[in-house]
C-alpha positions in Angstrom: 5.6 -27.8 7.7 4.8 -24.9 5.0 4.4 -21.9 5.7 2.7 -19.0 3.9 4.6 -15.8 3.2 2.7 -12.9 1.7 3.5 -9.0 1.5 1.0 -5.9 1.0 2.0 -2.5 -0.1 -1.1 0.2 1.6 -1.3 3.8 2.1 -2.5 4.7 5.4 -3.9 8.1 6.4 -5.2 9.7 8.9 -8.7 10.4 9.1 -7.8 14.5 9.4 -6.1 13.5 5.9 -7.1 17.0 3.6 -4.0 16.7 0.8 -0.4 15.9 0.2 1.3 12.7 0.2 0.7 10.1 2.3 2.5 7.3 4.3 3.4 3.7 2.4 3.5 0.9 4.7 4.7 -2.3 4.6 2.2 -5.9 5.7 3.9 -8.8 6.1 2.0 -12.1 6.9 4.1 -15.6 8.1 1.5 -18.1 8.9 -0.5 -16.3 10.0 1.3 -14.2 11.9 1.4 -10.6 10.8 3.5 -7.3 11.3 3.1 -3.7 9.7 5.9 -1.0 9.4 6.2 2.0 7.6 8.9 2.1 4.2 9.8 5.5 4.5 8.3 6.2 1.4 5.5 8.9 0.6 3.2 8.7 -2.6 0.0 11.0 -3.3 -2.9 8.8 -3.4 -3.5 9.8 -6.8 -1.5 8.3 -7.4 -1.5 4.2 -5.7 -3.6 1.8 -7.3 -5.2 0.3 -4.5 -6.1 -3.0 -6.3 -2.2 -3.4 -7.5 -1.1 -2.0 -4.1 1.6 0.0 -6.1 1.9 3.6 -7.5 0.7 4.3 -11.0 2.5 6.7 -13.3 -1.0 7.9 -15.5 -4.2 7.6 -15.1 -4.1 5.3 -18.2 -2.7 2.6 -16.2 -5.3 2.1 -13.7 -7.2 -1.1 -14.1 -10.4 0.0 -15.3 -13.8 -2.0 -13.6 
């Protein structure tokens, strides 16, 4: 029996959100089973690339469609 494995890297705020960095969290999926936790990690969503689900160091970087 195979089972699937698959991470995701998201920034979550809240909808009060104004400025300042925001929370990184953590999605893991096992066969469909799935369980989120925060990394303890902050990042100002300027920052994140949403399609890589990573942070970006310039603005250069970002994927561009």
């Amino acid at each position: 029996m195979n089972k699937s494995l698959k991470v995701l890297f998201f920034l979550r705020t809240r909808t009060s959100y104004v400025s300042g960095p925001a929370p990184i969290y953590m999605r893991v999926t096992v066969g469909g089973d799935r369980f989120e936790m925060a990394t303890q990690r902050e990042v100002d969503p300027e920052k994140w690339d949403n399609k890589a689900c990573r942070m970006v160091y310039s603005k250069k970087n970002l994927h561009a469609n």
